[in-house]
C-alpha positions, 0 to 999 in steps of 0.5 A: 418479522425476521424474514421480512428484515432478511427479505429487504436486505436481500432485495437492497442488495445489503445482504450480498454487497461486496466490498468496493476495491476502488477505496483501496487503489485510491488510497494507494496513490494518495500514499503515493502523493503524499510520499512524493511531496513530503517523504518520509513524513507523507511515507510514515502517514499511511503506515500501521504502528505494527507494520511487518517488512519483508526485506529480502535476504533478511529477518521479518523486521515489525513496527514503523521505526524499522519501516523508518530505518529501512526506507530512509535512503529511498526517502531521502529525496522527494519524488525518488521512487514512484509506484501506482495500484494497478489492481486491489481486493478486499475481503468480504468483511471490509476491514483487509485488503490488498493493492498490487502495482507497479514502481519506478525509482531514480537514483543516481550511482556513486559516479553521478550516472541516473540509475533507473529500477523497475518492479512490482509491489503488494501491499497489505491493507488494513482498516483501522478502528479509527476508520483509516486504511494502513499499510500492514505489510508491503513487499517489492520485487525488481522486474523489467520496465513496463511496456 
């Protein structure tokens, strides 16, 4: 009777199906949105309780009050910085993943001129037992303009 069950699972393609990466990229630009539209409080949504920031020339910083704190000038204008997914895994089992991409933030300096920055993101996402992807990890670097 096994080898049955493990032949019909082989021959529906149950037994070899890869995790769809699209779920992810997906989810990256409604974090995106919701960001956008509502800050802080659309930004805090997708994040995990034990969220681990890798701020650069700093220590690992854990939980969504440091993510809080460290994203809060960025946040504090809606639609300030944007980002879109351009490629995402995910793992066999289902349940981690990652989506790389790029950003756009527009600030404006101290004297009134518009600062525009460029670069690129990987964000590390986990499936919670509520069934919701969350931001585990993310980590940005500055880079030059897209083409």
């Amino acid at each position: 009777m096994t080898r049955y069950i493990a032949i019909a699972l082989v021959a529906t393609g149950c037994a070899t199906a890869r995790p769809d990466p699209a779920v992810l990229l997906e989810r990256d630009r409604a974090f995106d949105a919701a960001t956008a539209e509502r800050g802080m409080d659309g930004f805090l949504e997708f994040i995990a309780p034990d969220v681990t920031l890798l701020p650069p020339g700093e220590a690992l910083q854990h939980g969504r009050d440091a993510m809080r704190d460290h994203w809060k000038d960025l946040l504090a204008q809606k639609g300030m910085i944007r980002w879109h997914p351009v490629e995402g895994q995910l793992a066999a089992s289902g349940d981690l993943g990652y989506t790389i991409g790029l950003y756009e933030l527009h600030a404006t300096d101290a004297k009134g001129q518009k600062q525009d920055h460029h670069g690129k993101y990987l964000t590390v996402w986990r499936k919670d037992p509520d069934g919701v992807w969350r931001v585990v990890s993310d980590l940005g670097s500055p880079g030059p303009a897209p083409k």
